[in-house]
N, C-alpha and C positions, 0 to 999 in steps of 0.2 A: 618671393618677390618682395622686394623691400619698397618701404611705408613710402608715398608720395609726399612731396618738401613741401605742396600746397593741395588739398584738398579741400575741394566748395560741391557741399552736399545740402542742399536746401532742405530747413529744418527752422530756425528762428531769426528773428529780425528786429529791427527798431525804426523807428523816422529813420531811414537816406544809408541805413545797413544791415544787409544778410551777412550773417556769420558765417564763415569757412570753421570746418573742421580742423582742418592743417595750414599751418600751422598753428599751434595752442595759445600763441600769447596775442592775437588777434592780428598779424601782421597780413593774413591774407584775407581780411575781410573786405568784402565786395563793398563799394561805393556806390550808391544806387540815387536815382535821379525821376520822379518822375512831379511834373509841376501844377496837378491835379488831382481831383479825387478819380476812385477809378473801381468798378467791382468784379468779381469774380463767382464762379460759381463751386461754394467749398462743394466736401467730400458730403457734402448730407443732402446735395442738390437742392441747396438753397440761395439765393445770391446776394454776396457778401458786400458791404462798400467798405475801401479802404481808404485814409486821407493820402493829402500829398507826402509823395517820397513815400510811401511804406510798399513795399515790395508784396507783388501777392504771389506766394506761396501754395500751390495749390496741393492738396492731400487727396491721394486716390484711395479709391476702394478696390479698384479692379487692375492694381499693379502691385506686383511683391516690392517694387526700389520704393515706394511711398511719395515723393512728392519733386513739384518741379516748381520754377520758377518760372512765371508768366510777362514774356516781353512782348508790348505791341506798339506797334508806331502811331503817331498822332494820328485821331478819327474825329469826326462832328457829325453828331444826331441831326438831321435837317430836319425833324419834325418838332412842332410845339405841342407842351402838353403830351409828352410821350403815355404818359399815365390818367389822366383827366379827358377823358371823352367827353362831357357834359359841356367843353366849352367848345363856341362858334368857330373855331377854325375847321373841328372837326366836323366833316358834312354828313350827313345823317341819313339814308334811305329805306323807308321800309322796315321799323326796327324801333324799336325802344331800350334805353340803357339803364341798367339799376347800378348805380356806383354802390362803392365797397360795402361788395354784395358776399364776398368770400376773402380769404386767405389767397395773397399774392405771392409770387414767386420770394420775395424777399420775406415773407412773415410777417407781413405786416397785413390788416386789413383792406386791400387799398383795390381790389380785384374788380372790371366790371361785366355784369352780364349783357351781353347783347340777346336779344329777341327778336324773330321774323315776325312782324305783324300781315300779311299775307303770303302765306305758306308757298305759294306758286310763284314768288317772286324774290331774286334776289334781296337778301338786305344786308349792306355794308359799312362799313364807318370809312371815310375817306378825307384825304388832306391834298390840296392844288399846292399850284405855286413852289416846286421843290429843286428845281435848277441843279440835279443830279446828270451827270452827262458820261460817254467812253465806257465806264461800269457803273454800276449802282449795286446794293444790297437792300432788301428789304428784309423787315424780319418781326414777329410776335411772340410774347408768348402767350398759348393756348391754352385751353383747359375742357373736356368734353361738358355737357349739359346734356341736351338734349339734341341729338343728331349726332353724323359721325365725321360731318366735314367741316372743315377751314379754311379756305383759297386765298392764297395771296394774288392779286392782281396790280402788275405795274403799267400805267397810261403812259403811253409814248411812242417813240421808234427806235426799233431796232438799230444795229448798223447794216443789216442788209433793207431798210426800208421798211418793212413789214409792221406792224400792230406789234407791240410787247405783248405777250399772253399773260394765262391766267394757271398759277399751278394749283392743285388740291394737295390737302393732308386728308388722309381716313386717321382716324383712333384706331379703327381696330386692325390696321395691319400695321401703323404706326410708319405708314410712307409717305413720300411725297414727289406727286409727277404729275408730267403737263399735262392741262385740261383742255383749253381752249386756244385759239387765236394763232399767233406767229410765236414761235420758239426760240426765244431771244435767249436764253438762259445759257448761262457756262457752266453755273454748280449749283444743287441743293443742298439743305442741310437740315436735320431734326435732331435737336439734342433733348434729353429726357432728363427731367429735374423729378422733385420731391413732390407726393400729394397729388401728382394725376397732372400736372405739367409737362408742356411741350414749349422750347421755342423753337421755331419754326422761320428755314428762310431760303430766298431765292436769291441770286446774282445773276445780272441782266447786263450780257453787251448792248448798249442802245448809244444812239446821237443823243435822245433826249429821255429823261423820264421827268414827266412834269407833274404826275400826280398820281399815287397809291393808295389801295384801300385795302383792307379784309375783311371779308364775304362768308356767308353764313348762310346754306339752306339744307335742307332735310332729304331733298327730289324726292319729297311726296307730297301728300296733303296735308303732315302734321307738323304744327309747330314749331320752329327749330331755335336753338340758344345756346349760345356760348361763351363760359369766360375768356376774356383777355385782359391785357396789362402790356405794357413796358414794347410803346410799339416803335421803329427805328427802323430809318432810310440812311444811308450813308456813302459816300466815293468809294467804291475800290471794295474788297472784299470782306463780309463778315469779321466783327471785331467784337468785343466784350462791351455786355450793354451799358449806356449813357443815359441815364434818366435825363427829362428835359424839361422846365417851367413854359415860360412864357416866350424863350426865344430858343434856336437852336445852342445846342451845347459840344463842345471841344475838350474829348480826353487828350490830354499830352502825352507822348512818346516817351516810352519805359528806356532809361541811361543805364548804363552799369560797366565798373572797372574798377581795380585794384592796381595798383600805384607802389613802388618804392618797394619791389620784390628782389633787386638784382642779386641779395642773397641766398632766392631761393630755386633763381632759373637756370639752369645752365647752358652758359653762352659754347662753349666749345665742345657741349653733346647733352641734347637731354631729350625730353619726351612731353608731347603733351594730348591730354586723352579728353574727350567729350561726349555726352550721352546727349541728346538733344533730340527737336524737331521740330522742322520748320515751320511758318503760318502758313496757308496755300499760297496757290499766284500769286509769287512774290511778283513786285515789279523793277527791283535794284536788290546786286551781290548782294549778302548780308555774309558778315565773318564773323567769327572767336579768334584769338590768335593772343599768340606771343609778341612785341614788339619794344621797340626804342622807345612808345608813344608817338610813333607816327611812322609810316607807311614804307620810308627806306629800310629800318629792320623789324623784321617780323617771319612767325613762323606763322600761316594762316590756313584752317579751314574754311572752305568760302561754300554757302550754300547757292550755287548759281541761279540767275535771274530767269531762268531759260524753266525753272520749275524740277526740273529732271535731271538735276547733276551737281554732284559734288565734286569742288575742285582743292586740292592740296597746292601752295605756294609756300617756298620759301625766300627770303629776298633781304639780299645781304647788301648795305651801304649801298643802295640803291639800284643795286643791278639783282635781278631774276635768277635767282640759281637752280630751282626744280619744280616742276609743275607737272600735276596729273591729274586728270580727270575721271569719274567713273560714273555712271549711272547708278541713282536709287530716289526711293521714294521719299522724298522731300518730308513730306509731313510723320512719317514714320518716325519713330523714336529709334535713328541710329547711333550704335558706338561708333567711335571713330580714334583713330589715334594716329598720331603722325611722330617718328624720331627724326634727330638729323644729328650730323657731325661731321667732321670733314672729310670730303665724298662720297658721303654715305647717309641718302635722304630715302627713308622707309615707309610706306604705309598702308593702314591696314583701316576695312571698314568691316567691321560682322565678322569676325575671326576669319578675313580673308586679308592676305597681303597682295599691294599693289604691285610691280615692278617697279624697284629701285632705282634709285638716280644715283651715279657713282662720280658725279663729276661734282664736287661743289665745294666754296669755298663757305667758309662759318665765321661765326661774328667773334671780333675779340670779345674779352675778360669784360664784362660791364653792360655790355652793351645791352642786354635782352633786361627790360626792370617791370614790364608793366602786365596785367592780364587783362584785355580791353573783349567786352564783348560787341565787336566791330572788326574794321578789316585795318586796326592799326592808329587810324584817325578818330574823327567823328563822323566820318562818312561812312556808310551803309554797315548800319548799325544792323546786329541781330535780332530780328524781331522769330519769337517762338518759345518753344516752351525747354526747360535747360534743367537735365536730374541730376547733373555732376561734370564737373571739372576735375582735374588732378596733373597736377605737372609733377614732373621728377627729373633731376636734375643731373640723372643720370640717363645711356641709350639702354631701355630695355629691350632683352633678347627677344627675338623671334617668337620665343616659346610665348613668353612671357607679354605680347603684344597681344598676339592669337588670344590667347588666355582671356585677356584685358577686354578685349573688344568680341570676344562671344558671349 
């Protein structure tokens, strides 16, 4: 198989650019955008903060490709004081706090212990007033002490009515499921950091949630304590943490495109391959694609809105030339690759081929310049995580697709 004309394998970066491998003289380097600080959680399960524009690049331990590029769309921390429990907004029950009492998720000292002062009675840290509504995310991260639970609890209502519940984490099975009340939840989630860290979280279909806390008891008679830090309510689904001061805080929406390619894409047969995966319950298409820089020409992968489907479009001087759909799991890290040339559009997800489209027409000499991670335009941008790009500018074979995308 011969060399790809652009290859973008996440590896090094600068303010406002990832570097493509292919081609060598920097012509396919990625254009990146994002208008805020923003962190991540590197390969040492620690969490990193990166300034505006710098792209976060994240390095696995537990994948042979090494690393991906993390896109998310704008989020806002509703809580003040994500990190500072000692101050009044935070309500306090049952429980005393020793600020940076340990080592915090980010390495810094900044960790605080909560303590049950009667053992037989809940005791929580709690924030009102948070006008989260449709979905919400709540989320901590944890640390064992003494005892083996963490509850998240959201106040509010459901959309069927009911009481928002109350989920538990155990340490020692490292799960987390509903404990109490009405079952408002769509997804949980427990991610595992460095040094006996958890963060920890729930998503809530509700009309309202007006106020969150997390809960701390033993269910016995002894003592019970737990660190925490970096705690975060937010719209819509789980997103990378927000530290917060004194008022709520807004990550901005991760950009990215390369520009001014036409000599490296080919307009009358080529290929283009992606390894990705999506963030959950999307709520809008999100694409990759080939394009004019804008939506009449373009070759697109579109992770559809519906969660459970990937769709192939090509779409030539503004008419729709081939489209096909398949099932798969969204957040997964799929290959994906799509050919085209005239009447003859191919595609393959997981070393499997789609059925062909034989009817179509293809774009002249020029026309294909830009590699936009979006569906063409600036609308429904890709948000997820991205281990490689590769166009080629020629139709590869069958074999050679298969190959690509197993």
């Amino acid at each position: 198989m011969e060399n790809p004309t652009i290859a973008f394998i996440p590896s090094y970066y600068k303010a406002s650019k990832a570097y493509s491998v292919l081609p060598v003289n920097g012509d396919g380097d990625i254009d990146f955008n994002r208008f805020s600080v923003a962190t991540m959680t590197n390969k040492d399960g620690v969490i990193q903060t990166l300034g505006n524009n710098e792209p976060r690049i994240i390095k696995y331990k537990d994948r042979q490709d090494g690393c991906s590029l993390l896109m998310e769309p704008s989020s806002q921390n509703k809580f003040d004081y994500s990190e500072d429990y000692s101050q009044t907004i935070w309500s306090k029950s049952n429980c005393t706090i020793t600020g940076n009492d340990t080592l915090a998720p980010d390495g810094t000292a900044s960790a605080t212990l909560l303590t049950t002062v009667n053992p037989l009675s809940f005791s929580f840290l709690q924030q009102q007033s948070l006008g989260v509504s449709t979905k919400g995310t709540v989320s901590y991260y944890c640390k064992q002490a003494i005892g083996d639970t963490a509850d998240i609890t959201a106040l509010g209502t459901g959309l069927d009515g009911d009481t928002i519940s109350t989920y538990r984490f155990l340490f020692s099975t490292e799960e987390i499921t509903h404990h109490t009340r009405g079952d408002a939840a769509i997804s949980t989630d427990v991610e595992k950091l460095a040094n006996g860290w958890y963060r920890i979280s729930v998503t809530y279909a509700c009309s309202t949630i007006s106020s969150a806390r997390l809960q701390v008891r033993d269910g016995g008679t002894d003592v019970a304590s737990l660190y925490v830090w970096g705690a975060q309510i937010e719209q819509n689904n789980l997103t990378s943490y927000i530290p917060t001061g004194a008022v709520p805080v807004t990550r901005q929406s991760d950009t990215a495109q390369a520009t001014g390619l036409g000599d490296y894409i080919g307009d009358g047969g080529g290929t283009l391959f992606v390894e990705a995966a999506g963030l959950p319950d999307a709520t809008s298409n999100r694409g990759i694609c080939l394009s004019s820089g804008s939506a009449n020409n373009r070759v697109l992968i579109r992770w559809k809105s519906n969660g459970t489907q990937l769709q192939f479009i090509v779409t030539e001087n503004g008419s729709q030339q081939a489209s096909a759909t398949i099932a798969i799991t969204q957040t997964d890290f799929n290959k994906i690759a799509i050919s085209y040339e005239l009447n003859s559009v191919k595609m393959y997800v997981n070393g499997v081929m789609l059925t062909p489209d034989t009817s179509v027409s293809i774009f002249d000499i020029g026309t294909l310049d830009e590699l936009e991670f979006s569906e063409g335009s600036t609308s429904n941008r890709f948000y997820g995580k991205v281990e490689q790009v590769k166009v080629y500018d020629k139709v590869l074979t069958e074999e050679e697709a298969i190959s690509l995308t197993s």
